[in-house]
C-alpha positions in Angstrom: 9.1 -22.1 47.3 10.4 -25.1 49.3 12.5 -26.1 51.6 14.1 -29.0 50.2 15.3 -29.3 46.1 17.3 -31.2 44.6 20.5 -29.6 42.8 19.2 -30.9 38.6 15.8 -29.2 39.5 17.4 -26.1 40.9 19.5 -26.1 38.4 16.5 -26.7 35.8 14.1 -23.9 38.1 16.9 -21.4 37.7 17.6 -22.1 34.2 20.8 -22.9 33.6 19.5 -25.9 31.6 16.6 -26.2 29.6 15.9 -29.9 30.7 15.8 -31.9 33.9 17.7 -34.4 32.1 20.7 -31.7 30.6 21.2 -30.7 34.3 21.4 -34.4 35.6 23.9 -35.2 32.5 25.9 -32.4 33.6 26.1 -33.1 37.1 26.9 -36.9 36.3 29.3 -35.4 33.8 31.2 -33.6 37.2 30.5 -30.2 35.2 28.5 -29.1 38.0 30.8 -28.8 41.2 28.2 -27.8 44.5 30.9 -26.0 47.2 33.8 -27.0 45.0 32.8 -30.1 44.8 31.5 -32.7 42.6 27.8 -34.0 43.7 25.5 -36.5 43.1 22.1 -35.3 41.0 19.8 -36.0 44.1 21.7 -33.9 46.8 20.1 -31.2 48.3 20.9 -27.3 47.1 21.2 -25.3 50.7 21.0 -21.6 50.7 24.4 -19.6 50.5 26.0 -22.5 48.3 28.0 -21.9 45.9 27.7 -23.4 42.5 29.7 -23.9 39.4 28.2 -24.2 36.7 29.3 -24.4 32.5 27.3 -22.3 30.1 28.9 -22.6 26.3 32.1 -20.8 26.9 31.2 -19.3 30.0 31.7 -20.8 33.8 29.0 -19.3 36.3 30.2 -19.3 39.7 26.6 -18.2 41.5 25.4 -18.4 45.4 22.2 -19.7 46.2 19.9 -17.3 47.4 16.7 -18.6 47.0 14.8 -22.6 46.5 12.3 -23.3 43.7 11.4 -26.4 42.2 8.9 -24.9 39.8 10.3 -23.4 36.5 9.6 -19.2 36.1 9.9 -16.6 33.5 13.8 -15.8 33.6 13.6 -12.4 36.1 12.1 -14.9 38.8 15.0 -17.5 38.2 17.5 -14.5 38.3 16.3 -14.0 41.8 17.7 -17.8 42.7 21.3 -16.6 42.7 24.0 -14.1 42.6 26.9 -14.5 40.4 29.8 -14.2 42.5 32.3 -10.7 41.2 34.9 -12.8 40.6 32.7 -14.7 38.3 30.9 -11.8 36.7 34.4 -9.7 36.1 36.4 -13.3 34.5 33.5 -14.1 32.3 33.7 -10.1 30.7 37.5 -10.6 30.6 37.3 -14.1 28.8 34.4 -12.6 26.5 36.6 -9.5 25.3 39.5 -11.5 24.8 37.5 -13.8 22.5 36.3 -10.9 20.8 39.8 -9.6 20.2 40.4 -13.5 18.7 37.9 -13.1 16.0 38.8 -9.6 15.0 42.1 -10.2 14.5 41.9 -13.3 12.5 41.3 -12.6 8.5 38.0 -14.2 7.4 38.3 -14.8 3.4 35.7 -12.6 1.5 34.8 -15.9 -0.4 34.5 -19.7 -0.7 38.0 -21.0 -2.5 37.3 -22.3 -5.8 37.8 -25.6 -7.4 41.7 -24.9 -7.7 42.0 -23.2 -4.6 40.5 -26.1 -3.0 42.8 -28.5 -4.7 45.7 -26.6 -3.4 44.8 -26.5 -0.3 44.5 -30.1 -0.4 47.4 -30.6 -2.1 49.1 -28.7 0.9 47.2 -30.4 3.4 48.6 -34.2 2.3 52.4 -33.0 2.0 51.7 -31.8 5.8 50.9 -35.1 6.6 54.1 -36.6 5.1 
């Protein structure tokens, strides 16, 4: 543990991205916003920050509880950060509702065929009209 790290290798050393070079896009990017705001790659992670942070579909909202510059197994980078309860509960509500997304749409039981297809394109152009 040190006292100093940068935000792309805690963010890297807690695993959030799988490269030093994902994180630093990210933060560039201004996916990454350090106390609700957007930072520079090289500034320095303090304990009891709060970071946001994109995963996929998911947003991260975590505080800093510990420093590492050195990439663990994932239960040692779990013990980083906290995820915030507002975070944790809007991620599970976000989830289900995605869930409930792809239930409800109807999923064809197979691949149209050559006519099908040409319908559909045939549908498709007189959209576009």
């Amino acid at each position: 543990m040190s006292d100093s790290v940068r935000l792309d290798k805690w963010l890297w050393a807690a695993r959030f991205f799988k490269t030093r070079a994902l994180a630093k896009k990210a933060i560039e990017g201004g996916k990454v916003h350090y106390d609700g705001a957007r930072v520079k790659t090289s500034k320095n992670v303090e304990l009891g920050a709060l970071i946001r942070v994109p995963q996929g579909w998911d947003i991260f909202e975590v505080e800093v509880t510990a420093l590492s510059d050195q990439r663990r197994g994932a239960p040692e980078a779990r013990k980083l950060y906290a995820e915030t309860e507002d975070s944790a509960k809007r991620r599970a509500k976000e989830a289900e509702a995605r869930r409930l997304t792809n239930e409800a749409m109807q999923h064809p039981l197979k691949r149209p065929d050559k006519k099908q297809r040409r319908d559909i394109q045939r549908f498709q152009r007189q959209q576009g009209e």
